[in-house]
N, CA and C of each residue as an Amber inpcrd file, in Angstrom:
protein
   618
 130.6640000  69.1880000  97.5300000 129.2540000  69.0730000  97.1400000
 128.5120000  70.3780000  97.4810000 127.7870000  70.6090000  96.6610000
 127.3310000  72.0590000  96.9440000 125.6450000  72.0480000  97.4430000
 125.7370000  72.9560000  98.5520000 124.4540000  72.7820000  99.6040000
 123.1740000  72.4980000  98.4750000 122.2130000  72.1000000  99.3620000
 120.7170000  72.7090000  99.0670000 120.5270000  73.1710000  99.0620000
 119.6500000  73.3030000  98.1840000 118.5690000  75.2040000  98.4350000
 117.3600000  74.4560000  99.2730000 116.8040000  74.8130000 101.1010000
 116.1950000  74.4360000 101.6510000 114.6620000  75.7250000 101.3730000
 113.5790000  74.9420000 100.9910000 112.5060000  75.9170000 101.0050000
 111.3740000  75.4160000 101.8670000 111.2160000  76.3250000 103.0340000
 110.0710000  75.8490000 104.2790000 108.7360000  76.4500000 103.5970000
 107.7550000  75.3870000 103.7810000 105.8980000  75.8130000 103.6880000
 105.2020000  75.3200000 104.5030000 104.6910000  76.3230000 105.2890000
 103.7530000  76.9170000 105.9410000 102.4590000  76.8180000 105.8350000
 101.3120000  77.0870000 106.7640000 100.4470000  77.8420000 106.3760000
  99.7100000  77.1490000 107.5050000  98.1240000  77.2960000 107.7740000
  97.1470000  76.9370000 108.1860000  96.4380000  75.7170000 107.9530000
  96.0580000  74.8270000 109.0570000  95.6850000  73.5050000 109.1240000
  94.1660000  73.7210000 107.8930000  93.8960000  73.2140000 106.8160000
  93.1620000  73.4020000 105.6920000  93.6780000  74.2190000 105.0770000
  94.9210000  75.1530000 104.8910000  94.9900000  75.9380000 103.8280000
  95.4240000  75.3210000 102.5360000  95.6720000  74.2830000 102.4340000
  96.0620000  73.5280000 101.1430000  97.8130000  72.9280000 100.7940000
  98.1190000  72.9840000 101.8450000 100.0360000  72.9330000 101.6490000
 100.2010000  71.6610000 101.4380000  99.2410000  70.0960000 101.5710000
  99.2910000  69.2600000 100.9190000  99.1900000  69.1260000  99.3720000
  97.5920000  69.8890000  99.0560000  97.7870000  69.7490000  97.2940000
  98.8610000  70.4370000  96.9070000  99.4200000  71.3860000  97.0200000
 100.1190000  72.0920000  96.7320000 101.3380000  71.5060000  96.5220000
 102.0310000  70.6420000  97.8330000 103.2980000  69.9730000  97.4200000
 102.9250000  68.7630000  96.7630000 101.5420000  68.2680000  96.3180000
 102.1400000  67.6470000  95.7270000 101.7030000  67.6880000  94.2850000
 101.3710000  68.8370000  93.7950000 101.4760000  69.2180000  92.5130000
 103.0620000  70.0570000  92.5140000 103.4660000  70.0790000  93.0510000
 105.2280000  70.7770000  92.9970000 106.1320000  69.4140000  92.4960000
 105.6740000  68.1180000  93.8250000 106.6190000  67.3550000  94.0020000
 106.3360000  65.7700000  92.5100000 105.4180000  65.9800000  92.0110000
 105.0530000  65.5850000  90.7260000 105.7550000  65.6250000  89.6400000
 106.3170000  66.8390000  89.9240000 107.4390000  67.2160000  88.8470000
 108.5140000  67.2080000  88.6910000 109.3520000  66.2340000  89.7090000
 110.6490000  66.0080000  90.1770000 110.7410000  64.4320000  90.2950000
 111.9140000  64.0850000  90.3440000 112.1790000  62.9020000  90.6990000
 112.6850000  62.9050000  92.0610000 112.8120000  61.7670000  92.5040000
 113.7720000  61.7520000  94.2650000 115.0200000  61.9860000  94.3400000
 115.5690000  62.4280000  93.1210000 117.3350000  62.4790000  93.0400000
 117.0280000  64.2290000  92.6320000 115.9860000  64.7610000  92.5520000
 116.0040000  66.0680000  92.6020000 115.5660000  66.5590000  93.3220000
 114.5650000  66.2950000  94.2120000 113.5140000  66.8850000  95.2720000
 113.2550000  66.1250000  96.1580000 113.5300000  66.4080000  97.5580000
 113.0300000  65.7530000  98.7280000 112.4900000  66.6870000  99.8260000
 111.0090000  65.8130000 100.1870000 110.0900000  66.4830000 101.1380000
 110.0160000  66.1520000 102.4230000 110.3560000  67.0390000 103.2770000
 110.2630000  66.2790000 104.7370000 109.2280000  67.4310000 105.5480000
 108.3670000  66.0270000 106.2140000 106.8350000  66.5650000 106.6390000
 107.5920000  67.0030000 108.5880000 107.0450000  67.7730000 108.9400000
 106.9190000  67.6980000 110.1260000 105.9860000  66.8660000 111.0180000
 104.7320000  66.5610000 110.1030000 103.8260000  65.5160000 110.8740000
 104.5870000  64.4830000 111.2490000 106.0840000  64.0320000 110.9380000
 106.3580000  62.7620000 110.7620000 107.1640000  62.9500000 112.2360000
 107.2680000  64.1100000 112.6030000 107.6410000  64.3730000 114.1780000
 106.8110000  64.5340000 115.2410000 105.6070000  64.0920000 114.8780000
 104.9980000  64.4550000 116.0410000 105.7120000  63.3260000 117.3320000
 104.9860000  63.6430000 118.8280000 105.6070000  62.6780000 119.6580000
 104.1240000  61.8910000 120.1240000 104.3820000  60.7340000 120.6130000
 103.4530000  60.0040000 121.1540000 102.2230000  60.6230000 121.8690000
 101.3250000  60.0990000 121.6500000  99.6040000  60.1610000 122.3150000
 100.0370000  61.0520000 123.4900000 100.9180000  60.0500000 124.3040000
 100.6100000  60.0570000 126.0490000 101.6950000  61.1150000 125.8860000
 102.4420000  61.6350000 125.3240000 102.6260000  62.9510000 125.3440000
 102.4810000  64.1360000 124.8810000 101.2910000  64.3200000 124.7080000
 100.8370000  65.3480000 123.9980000 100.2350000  66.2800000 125.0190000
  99.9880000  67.5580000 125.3430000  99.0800000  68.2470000 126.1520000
  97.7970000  67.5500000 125.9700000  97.3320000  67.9130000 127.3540000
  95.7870000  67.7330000 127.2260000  95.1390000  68.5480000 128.1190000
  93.6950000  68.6370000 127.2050000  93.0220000  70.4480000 127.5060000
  92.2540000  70.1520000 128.9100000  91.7490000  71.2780000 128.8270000
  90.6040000  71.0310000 130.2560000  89.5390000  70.4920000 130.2050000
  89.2610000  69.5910000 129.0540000  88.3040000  68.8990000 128.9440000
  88.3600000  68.3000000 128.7150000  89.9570000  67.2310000 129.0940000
  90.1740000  65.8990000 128.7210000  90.2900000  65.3740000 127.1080000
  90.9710000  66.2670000 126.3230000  91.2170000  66.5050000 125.0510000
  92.5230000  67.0410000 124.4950000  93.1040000  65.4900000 123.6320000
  94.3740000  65.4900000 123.3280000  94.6380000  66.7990000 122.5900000
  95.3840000  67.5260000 122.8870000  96.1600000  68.9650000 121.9410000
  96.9880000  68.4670000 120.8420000  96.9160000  68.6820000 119.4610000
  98.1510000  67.8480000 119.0700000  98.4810000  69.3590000 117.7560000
  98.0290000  70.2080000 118.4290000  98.4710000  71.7320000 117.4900000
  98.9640000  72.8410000 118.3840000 100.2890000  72.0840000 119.1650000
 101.1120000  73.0230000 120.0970000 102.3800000  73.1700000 119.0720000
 103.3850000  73.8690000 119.0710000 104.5930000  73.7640000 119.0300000
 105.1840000  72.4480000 119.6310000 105.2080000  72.0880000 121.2120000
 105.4330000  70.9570000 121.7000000 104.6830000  69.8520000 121.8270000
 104.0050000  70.0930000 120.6490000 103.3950000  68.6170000 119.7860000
 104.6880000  68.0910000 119.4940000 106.0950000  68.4460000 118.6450000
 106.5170000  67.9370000 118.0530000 108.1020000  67.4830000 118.8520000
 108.6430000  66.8340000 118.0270000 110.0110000  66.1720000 118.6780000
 110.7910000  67.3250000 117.8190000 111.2250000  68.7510000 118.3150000
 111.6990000  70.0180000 117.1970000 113.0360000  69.5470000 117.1000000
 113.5630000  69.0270000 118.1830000 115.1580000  68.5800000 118.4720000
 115.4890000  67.6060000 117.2690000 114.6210000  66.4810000 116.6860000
 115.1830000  65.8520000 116.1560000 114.8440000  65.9270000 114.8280000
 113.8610000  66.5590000 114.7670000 113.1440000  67.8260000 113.2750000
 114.4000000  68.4970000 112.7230000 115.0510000  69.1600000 113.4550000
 116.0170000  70.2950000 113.1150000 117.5020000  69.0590000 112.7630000
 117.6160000  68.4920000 113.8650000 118.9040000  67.4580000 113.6170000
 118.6540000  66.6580000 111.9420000 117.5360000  66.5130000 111.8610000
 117.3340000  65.7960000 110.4640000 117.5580000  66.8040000 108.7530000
 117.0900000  67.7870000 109.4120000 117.3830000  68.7530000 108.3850000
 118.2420000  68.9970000 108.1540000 119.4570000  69.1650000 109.2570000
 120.8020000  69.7800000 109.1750000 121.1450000  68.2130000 108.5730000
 121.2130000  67.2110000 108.3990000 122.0140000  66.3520000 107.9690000
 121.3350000  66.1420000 106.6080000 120.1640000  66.2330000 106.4420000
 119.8410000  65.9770000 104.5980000 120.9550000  67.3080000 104.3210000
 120.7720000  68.7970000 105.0380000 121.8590000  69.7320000 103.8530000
 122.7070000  69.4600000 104.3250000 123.4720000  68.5070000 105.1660000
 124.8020000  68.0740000 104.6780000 124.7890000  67.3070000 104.1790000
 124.0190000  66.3040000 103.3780000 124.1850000  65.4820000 102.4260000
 124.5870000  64.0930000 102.9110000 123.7840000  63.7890000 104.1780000
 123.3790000  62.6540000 104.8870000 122.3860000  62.0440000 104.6180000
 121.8430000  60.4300000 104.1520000 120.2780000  59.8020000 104.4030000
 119.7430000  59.6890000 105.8950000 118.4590000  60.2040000 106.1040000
 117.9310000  59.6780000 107.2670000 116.8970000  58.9120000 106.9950000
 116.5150000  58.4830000 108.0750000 115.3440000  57.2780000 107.9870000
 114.3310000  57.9070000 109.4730000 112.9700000  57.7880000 108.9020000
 112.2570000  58.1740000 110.1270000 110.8200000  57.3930000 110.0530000
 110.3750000  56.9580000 111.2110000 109.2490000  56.1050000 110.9730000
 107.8150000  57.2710000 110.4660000 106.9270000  56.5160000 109.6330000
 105.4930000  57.6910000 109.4960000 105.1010000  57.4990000 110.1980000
 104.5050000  58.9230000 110.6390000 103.6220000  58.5260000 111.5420000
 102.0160000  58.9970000 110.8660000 101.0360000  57.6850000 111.4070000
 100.1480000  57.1020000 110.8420000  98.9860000  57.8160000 111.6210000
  99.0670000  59.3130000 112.3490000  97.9390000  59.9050000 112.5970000
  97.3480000  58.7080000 114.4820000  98.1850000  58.4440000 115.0530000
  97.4550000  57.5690000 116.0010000  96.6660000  56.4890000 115.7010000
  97.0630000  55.9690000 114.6070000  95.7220000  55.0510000 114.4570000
  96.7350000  53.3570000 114.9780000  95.9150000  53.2900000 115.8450000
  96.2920000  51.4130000 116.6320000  96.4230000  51.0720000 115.9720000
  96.0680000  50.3830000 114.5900000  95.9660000  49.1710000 113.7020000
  96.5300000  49.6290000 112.1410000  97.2650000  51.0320000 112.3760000
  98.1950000  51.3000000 111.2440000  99.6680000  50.7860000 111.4420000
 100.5780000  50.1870000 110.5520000 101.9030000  49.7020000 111.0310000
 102.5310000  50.8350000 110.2570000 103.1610000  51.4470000 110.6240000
 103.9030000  52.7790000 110.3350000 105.1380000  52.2620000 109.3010000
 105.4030000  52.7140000 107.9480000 106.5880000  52.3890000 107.2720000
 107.6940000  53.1100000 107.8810000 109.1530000  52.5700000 107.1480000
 109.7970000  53.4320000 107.4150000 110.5590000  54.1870000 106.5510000
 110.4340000  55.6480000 106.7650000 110.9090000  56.7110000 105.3280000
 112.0640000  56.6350000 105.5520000 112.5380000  57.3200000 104.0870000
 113.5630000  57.4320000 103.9900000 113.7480000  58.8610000 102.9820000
 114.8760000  59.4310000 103.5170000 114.6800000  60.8910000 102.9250000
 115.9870000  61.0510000 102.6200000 116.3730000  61.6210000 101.0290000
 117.9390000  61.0410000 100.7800000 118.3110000  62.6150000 100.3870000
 119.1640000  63.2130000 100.5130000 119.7340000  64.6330000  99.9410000
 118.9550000  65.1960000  98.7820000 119.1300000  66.0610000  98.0730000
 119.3580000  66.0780000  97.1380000 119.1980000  68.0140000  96.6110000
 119.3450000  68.5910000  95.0790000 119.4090000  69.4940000  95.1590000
 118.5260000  70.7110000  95.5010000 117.2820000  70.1750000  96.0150000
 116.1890000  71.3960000  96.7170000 116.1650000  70.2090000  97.4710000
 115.4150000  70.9100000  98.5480000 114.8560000  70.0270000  99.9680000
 113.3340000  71.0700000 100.1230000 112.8030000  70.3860000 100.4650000
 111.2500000  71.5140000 101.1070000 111.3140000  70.7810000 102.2420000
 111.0180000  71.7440000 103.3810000 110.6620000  71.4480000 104.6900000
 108.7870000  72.0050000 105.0300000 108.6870000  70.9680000 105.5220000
 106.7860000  71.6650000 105.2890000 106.0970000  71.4320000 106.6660000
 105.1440000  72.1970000 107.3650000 105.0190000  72.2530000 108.5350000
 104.3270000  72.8550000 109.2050000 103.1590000  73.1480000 109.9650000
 102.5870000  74.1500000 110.2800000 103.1920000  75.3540000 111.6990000
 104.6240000  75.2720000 111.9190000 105.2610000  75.5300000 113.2850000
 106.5430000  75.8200000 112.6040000 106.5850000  75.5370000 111.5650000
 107.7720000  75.5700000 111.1330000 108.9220000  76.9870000 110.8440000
 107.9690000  78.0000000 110.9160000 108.6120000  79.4770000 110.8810000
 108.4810000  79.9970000 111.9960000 108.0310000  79.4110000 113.2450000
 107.9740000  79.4250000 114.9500000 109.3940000  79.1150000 115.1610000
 109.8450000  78.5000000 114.8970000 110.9210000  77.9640000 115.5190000
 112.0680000  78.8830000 114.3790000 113.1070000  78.9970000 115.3790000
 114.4740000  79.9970000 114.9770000 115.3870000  79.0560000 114.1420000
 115.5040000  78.0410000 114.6820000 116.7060000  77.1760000 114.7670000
 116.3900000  77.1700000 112.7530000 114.9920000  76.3400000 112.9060000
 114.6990000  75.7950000 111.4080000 114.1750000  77.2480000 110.0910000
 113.7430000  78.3450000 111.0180000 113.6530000  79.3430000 109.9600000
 115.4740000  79.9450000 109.4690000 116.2740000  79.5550000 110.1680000
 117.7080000  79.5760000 110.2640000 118.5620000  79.2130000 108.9650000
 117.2620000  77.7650000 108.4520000 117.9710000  77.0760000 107.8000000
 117.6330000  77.2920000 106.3060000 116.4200000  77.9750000 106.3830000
 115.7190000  78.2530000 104.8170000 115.9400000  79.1210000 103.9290000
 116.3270000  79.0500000 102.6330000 116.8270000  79.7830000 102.0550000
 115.6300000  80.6590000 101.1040000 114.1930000  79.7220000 101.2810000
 113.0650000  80.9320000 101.4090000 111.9290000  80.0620000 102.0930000
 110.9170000  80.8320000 101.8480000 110.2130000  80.5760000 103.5040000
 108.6920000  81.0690000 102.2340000 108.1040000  80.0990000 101.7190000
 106.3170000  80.4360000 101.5550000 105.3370000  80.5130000 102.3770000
 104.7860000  80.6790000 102.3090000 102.9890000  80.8110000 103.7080000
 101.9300000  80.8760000 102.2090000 101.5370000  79.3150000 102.9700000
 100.3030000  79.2020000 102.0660000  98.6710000  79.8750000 102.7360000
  98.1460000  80.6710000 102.0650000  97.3620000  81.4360000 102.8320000
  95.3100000  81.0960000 102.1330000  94.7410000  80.7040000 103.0960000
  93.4080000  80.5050000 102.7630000  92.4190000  81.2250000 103.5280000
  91.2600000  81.4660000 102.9400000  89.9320000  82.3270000 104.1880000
  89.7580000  80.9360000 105.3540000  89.1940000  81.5590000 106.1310000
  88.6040000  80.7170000 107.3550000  87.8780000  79.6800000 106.8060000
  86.7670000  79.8180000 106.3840000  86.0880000  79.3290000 106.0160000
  86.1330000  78.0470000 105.0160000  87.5460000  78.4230000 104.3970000
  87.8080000  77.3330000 103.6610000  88.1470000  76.2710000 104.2500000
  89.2560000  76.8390000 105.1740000  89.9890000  76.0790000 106.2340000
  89.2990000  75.0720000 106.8380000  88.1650000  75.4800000 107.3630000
  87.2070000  74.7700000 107.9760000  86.4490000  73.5290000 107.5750000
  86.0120000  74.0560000 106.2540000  85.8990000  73.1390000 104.9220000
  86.3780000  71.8160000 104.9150000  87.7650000  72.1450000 104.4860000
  88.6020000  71.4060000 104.0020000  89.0420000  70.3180000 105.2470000
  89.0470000  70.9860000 106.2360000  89.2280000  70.4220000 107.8010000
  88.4420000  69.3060000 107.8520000  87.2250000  69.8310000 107.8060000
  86.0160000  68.4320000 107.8650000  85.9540000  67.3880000 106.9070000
  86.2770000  67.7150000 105.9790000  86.3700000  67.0860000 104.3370000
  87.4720000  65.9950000 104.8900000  88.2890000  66.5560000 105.6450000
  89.7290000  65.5710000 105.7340000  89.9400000  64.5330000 106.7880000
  89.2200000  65.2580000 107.6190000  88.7480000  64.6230000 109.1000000
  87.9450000  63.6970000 109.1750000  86.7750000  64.1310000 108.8280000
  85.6140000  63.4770000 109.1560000  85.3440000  62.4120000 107.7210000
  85.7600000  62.7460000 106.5180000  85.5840000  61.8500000 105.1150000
  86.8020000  60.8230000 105.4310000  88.1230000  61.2380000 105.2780000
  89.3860000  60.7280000 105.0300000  89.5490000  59.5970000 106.7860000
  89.6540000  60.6380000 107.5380000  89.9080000  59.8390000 108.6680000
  88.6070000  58.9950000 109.8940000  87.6560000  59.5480000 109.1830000
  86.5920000  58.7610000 110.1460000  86.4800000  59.7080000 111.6020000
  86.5970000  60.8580000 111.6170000  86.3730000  61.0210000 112.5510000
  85.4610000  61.8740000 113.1030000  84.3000000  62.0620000 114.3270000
  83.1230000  62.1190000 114.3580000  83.3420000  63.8740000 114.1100000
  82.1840000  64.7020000 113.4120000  82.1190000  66.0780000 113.1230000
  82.2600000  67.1700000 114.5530000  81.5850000  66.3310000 115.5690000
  81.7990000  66.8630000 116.7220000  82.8590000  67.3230000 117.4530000
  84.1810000  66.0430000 117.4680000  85.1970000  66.2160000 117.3790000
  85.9640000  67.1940000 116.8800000  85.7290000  66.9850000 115.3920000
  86.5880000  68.1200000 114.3690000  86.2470000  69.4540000 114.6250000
  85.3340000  69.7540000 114.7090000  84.5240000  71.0360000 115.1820000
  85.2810000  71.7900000 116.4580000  85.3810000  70.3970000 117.2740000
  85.7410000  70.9510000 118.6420000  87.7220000  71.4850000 118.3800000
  88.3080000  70.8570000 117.7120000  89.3350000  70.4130000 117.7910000
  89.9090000  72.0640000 117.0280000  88.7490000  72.2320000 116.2520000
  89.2920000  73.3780000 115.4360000  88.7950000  74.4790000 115.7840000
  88.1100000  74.4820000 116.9550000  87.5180000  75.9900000 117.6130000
  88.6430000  75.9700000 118.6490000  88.7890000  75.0330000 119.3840000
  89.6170000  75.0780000 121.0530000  91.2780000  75.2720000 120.7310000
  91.5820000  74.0000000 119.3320000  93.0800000  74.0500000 119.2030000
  93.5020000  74.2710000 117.9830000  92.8970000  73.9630000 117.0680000
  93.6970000  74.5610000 115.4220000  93.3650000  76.0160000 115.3160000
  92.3100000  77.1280000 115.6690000  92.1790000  77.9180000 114.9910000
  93.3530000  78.6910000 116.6460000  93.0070000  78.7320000 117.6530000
  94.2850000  79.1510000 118.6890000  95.5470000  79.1910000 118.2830000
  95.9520000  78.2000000 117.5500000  97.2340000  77.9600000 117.8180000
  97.5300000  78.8050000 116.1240000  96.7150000  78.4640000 115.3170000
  96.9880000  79.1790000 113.8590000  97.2690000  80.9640000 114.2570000
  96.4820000  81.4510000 115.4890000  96.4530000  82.8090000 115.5380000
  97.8010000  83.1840000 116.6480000  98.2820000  82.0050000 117.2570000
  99.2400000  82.5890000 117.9680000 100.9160000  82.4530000 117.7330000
 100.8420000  80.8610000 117.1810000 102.0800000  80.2830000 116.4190000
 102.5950000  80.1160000 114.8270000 101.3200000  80.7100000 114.1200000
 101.5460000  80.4190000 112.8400000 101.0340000  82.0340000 111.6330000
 100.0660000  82.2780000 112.0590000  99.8690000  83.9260000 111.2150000
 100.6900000  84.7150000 111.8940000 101.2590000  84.8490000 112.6750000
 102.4370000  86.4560000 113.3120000 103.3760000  85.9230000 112.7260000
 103.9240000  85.2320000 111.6460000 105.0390000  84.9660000 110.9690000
 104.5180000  84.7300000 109.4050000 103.5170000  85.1550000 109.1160000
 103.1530000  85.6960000 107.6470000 104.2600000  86.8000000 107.4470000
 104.7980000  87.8050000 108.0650000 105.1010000  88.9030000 107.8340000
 106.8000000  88.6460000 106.9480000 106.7900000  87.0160000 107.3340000
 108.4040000  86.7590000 107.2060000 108.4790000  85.9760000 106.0990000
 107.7280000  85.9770000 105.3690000 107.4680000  84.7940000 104.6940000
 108.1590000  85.6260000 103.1760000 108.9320000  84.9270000 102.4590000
 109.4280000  85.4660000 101.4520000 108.0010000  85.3350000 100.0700000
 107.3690000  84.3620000  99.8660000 106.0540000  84.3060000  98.8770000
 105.3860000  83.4330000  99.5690000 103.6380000  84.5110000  99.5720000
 102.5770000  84.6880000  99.9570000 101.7310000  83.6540000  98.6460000
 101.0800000  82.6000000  98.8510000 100.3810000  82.0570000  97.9280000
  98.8780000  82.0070000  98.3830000  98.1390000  82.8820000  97.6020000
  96.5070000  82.8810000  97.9110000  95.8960000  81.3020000  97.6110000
  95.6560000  80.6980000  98.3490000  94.7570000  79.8010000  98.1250000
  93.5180000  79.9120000  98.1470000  93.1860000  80.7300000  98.5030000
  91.4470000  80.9290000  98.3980000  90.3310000  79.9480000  97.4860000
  90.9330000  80.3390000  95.9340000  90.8700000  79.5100000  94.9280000
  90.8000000  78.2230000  94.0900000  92.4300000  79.0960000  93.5170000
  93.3050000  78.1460000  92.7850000  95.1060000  78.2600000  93.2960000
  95.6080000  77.6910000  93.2390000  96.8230000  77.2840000  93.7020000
  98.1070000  77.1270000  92.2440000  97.1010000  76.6560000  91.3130000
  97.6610000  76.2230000  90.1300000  99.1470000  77.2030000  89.7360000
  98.6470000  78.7270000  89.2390000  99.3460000  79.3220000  88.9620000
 100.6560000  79.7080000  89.7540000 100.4350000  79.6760000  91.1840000
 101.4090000  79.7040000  91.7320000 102.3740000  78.5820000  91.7020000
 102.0130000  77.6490000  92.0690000 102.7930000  75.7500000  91.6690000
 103.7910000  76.2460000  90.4930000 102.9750000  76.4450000  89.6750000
 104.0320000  76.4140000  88.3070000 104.6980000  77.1910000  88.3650000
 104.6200000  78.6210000  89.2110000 106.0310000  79.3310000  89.2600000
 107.3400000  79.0010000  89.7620000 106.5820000  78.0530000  91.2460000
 107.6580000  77.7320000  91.7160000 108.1580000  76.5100000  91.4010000
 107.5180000  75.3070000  90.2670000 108.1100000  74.6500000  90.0420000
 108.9290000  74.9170000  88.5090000 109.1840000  76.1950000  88.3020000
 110.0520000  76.7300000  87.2140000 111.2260000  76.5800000  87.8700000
 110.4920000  78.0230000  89.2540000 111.9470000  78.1560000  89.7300000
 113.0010000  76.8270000  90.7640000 112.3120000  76.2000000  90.9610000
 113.0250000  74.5140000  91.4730000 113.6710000  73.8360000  90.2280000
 113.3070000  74.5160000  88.8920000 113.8420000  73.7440000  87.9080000
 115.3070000  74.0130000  87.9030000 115.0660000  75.6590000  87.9990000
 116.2670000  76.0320000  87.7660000 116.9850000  75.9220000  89.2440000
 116.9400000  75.9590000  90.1090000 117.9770000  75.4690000  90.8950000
 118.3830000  73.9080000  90.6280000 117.6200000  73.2800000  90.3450000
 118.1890000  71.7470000  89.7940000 119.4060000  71.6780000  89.0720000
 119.0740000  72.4810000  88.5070000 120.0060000  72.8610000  86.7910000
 121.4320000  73.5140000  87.8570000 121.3190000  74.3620000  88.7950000
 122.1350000  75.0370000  89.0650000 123.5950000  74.2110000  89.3100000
């Protein structure tokens, strides 16, 4: 059976790497394309850092369970099913499904830590960084936070001065430099999508 082509995306908490995959992943079926989130690794509440002001961190590197991130990857490209519970953002009164992520001939690995780590930039056979202004970021942050998840502006504000925009400048932009394609989001996203869902065509085909 002949490997995957594994492609990791990147980028900044609001830069858009949700719309993005899923105007990519729209265009595939599950016997051609499978997406595996890193959110779906995070580790429990009560282990997460917490700041000096009594404020859960959940945008470290060791936010995540990387050990079993990386073990999962290596077995979709060997052409193993795994199963992993969602995780539902902390919310008490969400019952978490359970995924299921089956081989197939592209894989995307998507992640904001994800070109931090050796093991999993190891495994990619290219590597995007979705790239947006600050400002958007910020935007889009609140839009997602505070509309989508209910959660108070104060919060989000805080969360993205003390720990998303820190951790974007120390664990996640010093590995722009490695990134095989740079996608401006500033914008529009569109034109880029469709390039790369040409080129996913043709590895399908391959």
């Amino acid at each position: 059976m002949k490997q995957p082509y594994i492609i990791g995306i990147t980028g900044g908490s609001g830069s858009g790497k949700t719309v993005f995959l899923r105007a990519i992943s729209e265009q595939f079926s599950s016997e051609e394309l499978c997406i595996i989130s890193q959110d779906d690794y995070y580790l429990p509440r009560e282990k997460q850092f917490t700041d000096e002001n009594g404020i859960k961190n959940f945008d470290l590197p060791t936010s995540f369970d990387h050990q079993a991130f990386v073990a999962d990857i290596t077995k979709l490209r060997n052409g193993e099913t795994i199963q992993r519970p969602e995780y539902v953002f902390n919310n008490k009164l969400a019952t978490p499904k359970m995924l299921t992520f089956k081989p197939a001939p592209v894989i995307i690995v998507e992640g904001i830590f994800i070109f931090h780590f050796l093991e999993i930039r190891a495994l990619l056979d290219m590597k995007v960084f979705i790239d947006a202004k600050e400002e958007l970021k910020v935007i889009r942050r609140i839009k997602r936070d505070k509309v989508e998840r209910n959660y108070p502006l104060e919060d989000v504000l805080y969360r993205y001065e003390n720990h998303v925009s820190p951790a974007f400048e120390k664990y996640i932009e010093p590995y722009k430099h490695v990134a095989d394609v740079i996608v401006n989001n500033h914008k529009e996203y569109k034109n880029a999508a469709d390039l790369m869902i040409g080129f996913l065509k043709n590895q399908v085909k391959a």
